[in-house]
BADOTI-844749 format. One record per residue (C-alpha): chain; z, x, y. Coordinates in nm, 2 decimals. Example, Ala and Ser with C-alpha at 12.3 -4.5 7.8 and 13.67 -1.06 7.14 Angstrom:
BADOTI-844749
('A',(0.78,1.23,-0.45))
('A',(0.71,1.37,-0.11))
//
This chain:
BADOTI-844749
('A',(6.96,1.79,11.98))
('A',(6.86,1.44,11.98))
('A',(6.46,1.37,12.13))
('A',(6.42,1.13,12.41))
('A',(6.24,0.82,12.27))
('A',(5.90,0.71,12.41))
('A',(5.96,0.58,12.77))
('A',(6.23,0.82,12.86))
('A',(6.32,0.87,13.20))
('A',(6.32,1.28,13.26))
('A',(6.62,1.26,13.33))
('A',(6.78,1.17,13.03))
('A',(6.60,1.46,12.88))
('A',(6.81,1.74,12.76))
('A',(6.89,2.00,13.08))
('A',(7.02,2.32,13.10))
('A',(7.11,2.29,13.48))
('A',(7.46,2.46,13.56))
('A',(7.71,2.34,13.77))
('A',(7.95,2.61,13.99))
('A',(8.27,2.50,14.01))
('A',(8.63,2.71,14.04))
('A',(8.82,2.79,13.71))
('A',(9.07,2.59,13.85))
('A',(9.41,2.45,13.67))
('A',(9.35,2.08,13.83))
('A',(8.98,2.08,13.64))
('A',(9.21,1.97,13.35))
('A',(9.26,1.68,13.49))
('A',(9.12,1.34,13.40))
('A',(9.06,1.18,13.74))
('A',(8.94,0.86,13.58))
('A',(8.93,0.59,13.86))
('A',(9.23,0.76,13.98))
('A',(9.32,1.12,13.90))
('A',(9.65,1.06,13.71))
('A',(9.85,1.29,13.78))
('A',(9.89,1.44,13.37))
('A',(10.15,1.70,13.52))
('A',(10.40,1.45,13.53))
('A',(10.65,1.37,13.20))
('A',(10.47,1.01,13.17))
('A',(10.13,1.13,13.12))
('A',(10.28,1.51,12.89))
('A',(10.10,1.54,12.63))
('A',(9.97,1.82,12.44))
('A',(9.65,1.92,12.26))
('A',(9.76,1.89,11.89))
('A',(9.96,1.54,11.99))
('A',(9.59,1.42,12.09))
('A',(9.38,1.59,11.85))
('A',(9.53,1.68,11.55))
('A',(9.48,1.34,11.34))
('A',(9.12,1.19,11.29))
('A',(9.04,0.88,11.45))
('A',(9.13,0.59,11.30))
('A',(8.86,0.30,11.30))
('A',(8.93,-0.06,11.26))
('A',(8.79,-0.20,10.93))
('A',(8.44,-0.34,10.94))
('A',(8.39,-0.64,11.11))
('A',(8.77,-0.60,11.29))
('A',(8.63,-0.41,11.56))
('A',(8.48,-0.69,11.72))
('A',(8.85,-0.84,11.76))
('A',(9.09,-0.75,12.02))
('A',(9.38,-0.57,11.84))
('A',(9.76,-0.64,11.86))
('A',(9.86,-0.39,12.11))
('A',(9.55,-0.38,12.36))
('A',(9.65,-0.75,12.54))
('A',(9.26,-0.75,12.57))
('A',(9.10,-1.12,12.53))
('A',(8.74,-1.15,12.55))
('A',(8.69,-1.54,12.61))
('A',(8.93,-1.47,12.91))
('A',(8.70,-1.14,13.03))
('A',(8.37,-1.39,12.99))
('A',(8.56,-1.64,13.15))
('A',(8.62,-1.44,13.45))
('A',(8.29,-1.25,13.45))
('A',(8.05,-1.53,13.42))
('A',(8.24,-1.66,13.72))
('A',(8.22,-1.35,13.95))
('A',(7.88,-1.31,13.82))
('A',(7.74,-1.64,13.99))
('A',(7.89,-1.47,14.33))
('A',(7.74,-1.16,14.33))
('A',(7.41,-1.24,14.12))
('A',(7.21,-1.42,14.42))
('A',(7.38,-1.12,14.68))
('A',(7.33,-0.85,14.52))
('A',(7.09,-0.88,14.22))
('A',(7.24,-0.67,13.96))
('A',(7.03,-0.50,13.70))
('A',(7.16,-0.30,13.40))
('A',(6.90,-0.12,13.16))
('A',(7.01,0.14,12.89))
('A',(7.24,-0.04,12.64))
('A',(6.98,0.01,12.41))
('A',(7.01,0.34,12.43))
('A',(7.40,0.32,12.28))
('A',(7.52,0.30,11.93))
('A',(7.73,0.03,11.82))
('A',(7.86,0.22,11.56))
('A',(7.96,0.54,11.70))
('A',(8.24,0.49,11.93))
('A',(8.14,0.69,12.24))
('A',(8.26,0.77,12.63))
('A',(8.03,0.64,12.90))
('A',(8.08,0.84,13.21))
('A',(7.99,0.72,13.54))
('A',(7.97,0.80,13.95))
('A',(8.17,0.59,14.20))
('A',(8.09,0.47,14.46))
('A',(8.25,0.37,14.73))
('A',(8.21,-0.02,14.83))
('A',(8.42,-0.29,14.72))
('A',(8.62,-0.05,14.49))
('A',(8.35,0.01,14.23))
('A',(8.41,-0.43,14.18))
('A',(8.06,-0.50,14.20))
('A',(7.93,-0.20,13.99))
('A',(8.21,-0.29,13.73))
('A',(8.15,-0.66,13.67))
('A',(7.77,-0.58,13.65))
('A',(7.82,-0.38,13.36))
('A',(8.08,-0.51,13.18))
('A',(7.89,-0.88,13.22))
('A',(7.57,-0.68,13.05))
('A',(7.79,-0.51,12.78))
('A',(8.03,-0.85,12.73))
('A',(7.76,-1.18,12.78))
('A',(7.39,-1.01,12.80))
('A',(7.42,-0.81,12.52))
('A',(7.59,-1.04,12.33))
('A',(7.44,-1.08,12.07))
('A',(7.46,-0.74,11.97))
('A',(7.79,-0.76,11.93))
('A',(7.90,-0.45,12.09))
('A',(8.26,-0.29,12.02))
('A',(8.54,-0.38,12.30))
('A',(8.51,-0.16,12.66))
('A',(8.78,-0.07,12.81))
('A',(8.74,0.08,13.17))
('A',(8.97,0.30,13.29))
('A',(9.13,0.20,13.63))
('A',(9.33,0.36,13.91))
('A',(9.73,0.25,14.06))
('A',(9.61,-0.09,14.08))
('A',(9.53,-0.11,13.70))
('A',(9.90,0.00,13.65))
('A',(9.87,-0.17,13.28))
('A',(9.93,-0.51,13.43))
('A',(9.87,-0.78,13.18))
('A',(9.64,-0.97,13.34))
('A',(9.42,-0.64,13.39))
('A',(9.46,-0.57,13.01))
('A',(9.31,-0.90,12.93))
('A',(8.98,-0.77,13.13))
('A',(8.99,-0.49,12.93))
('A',(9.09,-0.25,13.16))
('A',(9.39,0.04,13.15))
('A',(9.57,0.29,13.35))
('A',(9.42,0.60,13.35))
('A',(9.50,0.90,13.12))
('A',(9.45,1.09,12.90))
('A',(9.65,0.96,12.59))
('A',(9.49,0.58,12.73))
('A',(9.14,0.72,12.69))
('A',(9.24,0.90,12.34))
('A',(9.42,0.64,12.21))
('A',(9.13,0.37,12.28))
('A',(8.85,0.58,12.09))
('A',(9.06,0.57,11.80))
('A',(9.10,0.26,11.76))
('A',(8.73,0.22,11.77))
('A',(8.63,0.09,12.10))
('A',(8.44,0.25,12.35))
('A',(8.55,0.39,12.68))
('A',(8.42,0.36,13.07))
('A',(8.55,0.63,13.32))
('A',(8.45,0.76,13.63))
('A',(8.60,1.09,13.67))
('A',(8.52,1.19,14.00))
('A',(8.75,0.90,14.12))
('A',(8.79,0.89,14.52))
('A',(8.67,1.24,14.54))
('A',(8.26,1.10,14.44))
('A',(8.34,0.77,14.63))
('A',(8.40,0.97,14.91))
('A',(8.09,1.13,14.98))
('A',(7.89,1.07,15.27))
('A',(7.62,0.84,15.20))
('A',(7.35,1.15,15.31))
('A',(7.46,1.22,14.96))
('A',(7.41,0.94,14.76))
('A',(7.21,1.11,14.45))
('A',(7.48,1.39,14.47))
('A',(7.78,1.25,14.24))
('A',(8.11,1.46,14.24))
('A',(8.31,1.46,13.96))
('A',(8.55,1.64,14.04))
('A',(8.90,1.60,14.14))
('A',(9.11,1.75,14.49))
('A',(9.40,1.97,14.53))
('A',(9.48,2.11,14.88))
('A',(9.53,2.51,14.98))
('A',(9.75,2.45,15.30))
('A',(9.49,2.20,15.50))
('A',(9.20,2.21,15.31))
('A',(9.06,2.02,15.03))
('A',(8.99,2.25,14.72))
('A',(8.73,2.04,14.51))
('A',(8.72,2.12,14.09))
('A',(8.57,2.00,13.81))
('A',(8.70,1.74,13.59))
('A',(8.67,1.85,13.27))
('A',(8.92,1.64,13.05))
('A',(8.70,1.39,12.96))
('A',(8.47,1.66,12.79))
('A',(8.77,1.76,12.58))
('A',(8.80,1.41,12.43))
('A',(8.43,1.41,12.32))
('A',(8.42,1.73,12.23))
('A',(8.77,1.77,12.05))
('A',(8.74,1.43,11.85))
('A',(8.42,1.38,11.82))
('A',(8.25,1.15,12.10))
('A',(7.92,1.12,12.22))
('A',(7.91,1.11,12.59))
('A',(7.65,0.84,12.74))
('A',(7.60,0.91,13.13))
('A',(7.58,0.60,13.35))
('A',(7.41,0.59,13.71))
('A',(7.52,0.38,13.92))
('A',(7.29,0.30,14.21))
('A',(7.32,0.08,14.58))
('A',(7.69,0.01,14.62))
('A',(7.71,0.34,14.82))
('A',(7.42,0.24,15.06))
('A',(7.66,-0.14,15.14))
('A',(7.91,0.04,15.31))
('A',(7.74,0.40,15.45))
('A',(8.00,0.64,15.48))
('A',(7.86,0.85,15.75))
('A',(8.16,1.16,15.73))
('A',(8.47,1.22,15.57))
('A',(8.76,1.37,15.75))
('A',(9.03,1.61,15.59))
('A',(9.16,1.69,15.90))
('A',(9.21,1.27,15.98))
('A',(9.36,1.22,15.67))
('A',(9.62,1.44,15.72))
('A',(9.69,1.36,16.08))
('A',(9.75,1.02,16.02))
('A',(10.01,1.12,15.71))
('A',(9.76,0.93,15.48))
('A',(9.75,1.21,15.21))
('A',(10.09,1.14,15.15))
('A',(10.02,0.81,15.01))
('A',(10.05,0.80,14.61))
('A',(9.71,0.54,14.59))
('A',(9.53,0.78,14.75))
('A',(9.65,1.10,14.64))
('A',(9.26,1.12,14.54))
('A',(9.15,1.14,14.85))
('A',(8.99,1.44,14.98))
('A',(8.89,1.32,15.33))
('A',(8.91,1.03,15.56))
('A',(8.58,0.79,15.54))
('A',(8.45,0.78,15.85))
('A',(8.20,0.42,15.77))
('A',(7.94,0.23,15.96))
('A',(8.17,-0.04,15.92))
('A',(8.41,0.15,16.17))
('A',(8.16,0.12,16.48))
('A',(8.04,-0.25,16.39))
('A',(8.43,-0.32,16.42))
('A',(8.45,-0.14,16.73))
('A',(8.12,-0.31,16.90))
('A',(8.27,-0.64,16.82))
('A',(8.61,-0.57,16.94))
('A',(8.48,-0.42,17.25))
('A',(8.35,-0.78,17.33))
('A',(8.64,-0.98,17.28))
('A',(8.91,-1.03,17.53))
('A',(9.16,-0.83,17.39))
('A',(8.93,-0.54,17.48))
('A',(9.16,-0.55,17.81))
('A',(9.50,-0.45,17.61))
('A',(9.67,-0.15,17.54))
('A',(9.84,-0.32,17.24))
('A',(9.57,-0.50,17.08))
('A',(9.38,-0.15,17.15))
('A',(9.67,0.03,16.94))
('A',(9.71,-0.24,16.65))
('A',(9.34,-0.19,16.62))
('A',(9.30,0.14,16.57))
('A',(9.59,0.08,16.31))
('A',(9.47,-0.16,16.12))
('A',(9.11,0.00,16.07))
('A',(9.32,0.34,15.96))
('A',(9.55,0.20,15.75))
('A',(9.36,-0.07,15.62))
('A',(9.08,-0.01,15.41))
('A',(8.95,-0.39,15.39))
('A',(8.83,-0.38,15.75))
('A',(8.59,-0.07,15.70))
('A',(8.50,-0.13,15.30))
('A',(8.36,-0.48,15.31))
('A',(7.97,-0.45,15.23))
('A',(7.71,-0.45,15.56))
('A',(7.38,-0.48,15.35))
('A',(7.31,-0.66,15.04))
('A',(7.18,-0.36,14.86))
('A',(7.07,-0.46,14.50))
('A',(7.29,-0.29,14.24))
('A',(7.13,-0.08,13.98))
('A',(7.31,0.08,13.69))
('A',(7.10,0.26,13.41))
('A',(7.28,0.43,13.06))
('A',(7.11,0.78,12.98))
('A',(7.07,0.97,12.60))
('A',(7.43,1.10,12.50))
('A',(7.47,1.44,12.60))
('A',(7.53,1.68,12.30))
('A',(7.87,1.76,12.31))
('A',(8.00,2.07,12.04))
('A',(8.21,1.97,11.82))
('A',(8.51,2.16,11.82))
('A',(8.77,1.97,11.59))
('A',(8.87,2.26,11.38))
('A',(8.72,2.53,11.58))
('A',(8.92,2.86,11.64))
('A',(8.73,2.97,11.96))
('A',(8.91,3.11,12.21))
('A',(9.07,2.88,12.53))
('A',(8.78,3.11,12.77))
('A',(8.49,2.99,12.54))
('A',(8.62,2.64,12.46))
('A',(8.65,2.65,12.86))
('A',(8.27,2.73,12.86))
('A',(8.14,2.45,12.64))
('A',(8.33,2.16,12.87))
('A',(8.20,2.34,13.19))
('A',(7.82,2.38,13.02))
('A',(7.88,2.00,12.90))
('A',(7.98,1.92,13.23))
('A',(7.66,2.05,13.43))
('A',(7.44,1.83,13.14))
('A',(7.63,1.50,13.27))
('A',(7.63,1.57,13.61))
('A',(7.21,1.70,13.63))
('A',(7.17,1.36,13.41))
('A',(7.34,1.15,13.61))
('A',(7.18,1.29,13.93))
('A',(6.84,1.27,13.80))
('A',(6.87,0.87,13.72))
('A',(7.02,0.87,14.09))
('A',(6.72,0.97,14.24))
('A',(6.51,0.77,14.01))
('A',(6.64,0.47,14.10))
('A',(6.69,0.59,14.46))
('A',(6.26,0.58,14.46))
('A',(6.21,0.21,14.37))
('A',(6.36,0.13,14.68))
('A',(6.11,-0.08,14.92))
('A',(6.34,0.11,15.25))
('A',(6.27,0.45,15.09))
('A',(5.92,0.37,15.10))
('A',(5.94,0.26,15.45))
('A',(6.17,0.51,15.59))
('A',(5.89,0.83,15.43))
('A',(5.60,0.62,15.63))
('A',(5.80,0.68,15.96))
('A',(5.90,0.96,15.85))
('A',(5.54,1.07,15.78))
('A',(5.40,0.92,16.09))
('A',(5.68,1.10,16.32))
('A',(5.57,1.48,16.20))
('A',(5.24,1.37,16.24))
('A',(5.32,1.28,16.62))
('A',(5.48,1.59,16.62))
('A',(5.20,1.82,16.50))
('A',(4.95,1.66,16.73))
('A',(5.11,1.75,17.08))
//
């Protein structure tokens, strides 16, 4: 096991923390910023297709280039990132701290919570402009990030250096020697309420009847451990607190046929945002406030429109932090059986999540508004105790 340096947060520290989750068939499944759906003939693909041949790194010095097939271009991703960046810098202050802790040379998976504002945009950017222009002189292998629907391998997406999500996509990149960005809990993590913000789910939906069955996703351990891949664990902090999700509905999401919708197959409940009662304080004080119609194309549009209840409330500074890889077994070769290879990705798993949790919490207490809210908090129960 590799030691934590000097400086090590605790919670990069090796853990032994277990996770419970159901043997389920759908924890097979990728659920990279969008769950693809791996039962289907695109996405077939089977263990000896993916593992059976070593990977295959670009000669020295080449991996630095973008090759043939990617489509990736990385003056066009600095381009396009230095420009974002002078939007959301002065909003939103992002800070990324870890790179150090990754190896250039050993291609790797970095695995990290979503959360729910703006699409994971913000979170994104801020990292890849650390790994792409901060870090530049480091010279750090290409990133692809693995994206949901809207990804759908559209060129100008491929330039960015970002794919559809699969498994073959996320194989297929490591071998040629660049490094990976998923978030495997998808919808299902950027879905929870924002009560549980330090809680990341990665895990992926499937429905018994009308109710949400939640498993882990465990496909991502496979690739590590079945070719070879450290796993680094990233924490991403303060998008979730711009747009609080106070609830999630399963019961909404099916009444209003939403479930049905391929984009969000992922979903596992209807978010039920602060945004949702801002909208309906200022529409309450317009004119239109009088009318049956604009009451009904309101309630429409902030169901069916995710815009109007996603844009960000609070500029909440963005934090992301990169842990220690997680030791991952490796199993290339190994004639365990499926119940004990099932083992060592669910026992991988729990590492990931506790370490991702812990740097959630860490960076969770250097907020000034945690500070505050424990004073009143404090001061409250003291009332309390003294009457």
């Amino acid at each position: 096991m590799r030691k934590a340096e000097p400086g090590t947060h605790e919670s990069c520290r090796f853990s032994t923390a277990s996770l419970a989750g159901p043997d389920h068939p759908d924890s097979q499944g990728l659920g990279a910023g969008g769950n693809p759906d791996e039962a289907s003939e695109r996405n077939a693909v089977s263990r000896a297709e993916i593992f059976a041949q070593p990977p295959l790194l670009p000669p020295a010095g080449e991996q630095l280039r973008a090759l043939d097939g990617d489509g990736f271009d990385r003056d066009h991703a600095e381009r396009i990132l230095k420009t974002y960046w002078r939007f959301i810098q002065p909003i939103f202050r992002p800070r990324v701290d870890g790179l150090e802790r990754i190896d250039p040379a050993k291609t790797g998976i970095l695995v990290q919570n979503h959360n729910w504002s703006t699409f994971g945009g913000i979170e994104g950017a801020a990292f890849f402009h650390a790994w792409y222009v901060a870090e530049k002189d480091r010279h750090l292998p290409q990133l692809v990030g693995q994206g949901g629907p809207v990804a759908n391998d559209h060129r100008f997406m491929r330039r960015l250096g970002i794919v559809r999500a699969s498994l073959k996509n996320m194989t297929d990149t490591l071998r040629r020697g660049h490094f990976v960005a998923t978030t495997p809990g998808s919808e299902v993590d950027q879905l929870r309420p924002v009560w549980q913000r330090n809680q990341s789910r990665l895990k992926r939906v499937s429905w018994l009847g009308n109710r949400p069955v939640l498993s882990d996703c465990l496909s991502y351990i496979a690739v590590a451990a079945e070719g070879g891949y450290p796993i680094y664990p990233v924490a991403c902090s303060g998008t979730h607190e711009m747009t609080p999700i106070l609830w999630e509905s399963p019961r909404l999401l099916r009444w209003t046929g939403l479930h049905r919708a391929h984009w969000l197959g992922a979903w596992s409940g209807f978010p039920i945002t602060l945004n949702h009662f801002v909208n309906l304080g200022l529409f309450a004080l317009t004119p239109l406030a009088g009318s049956f119609w604009a009451w009904a194309l309101f309630l429409l549009a902030n169901i069916y429109f995710a815009p109007l209840y996603q844009y960000p409330l609070f500029p909440i500074q963005v934090r992301l932090r990169v842990c220690e890889p997680v030791p991952v077994p490796d199993l290339r070769g190994s004639d365990i059986t499926e119940s004990e290879r099932m083992r060592v990705y669910r026992d991988v798993h729990a590492k990931v999540v506790s370490r991702i949790d812990g740097m959630l919490e860490e960076l969770d207490e250097g907020r000034p508004w945690i500070g505050i809210w424990r004073w009143f908090g404090t001061r409250f129960a003291r009332l309390r105790s003294s009457e």
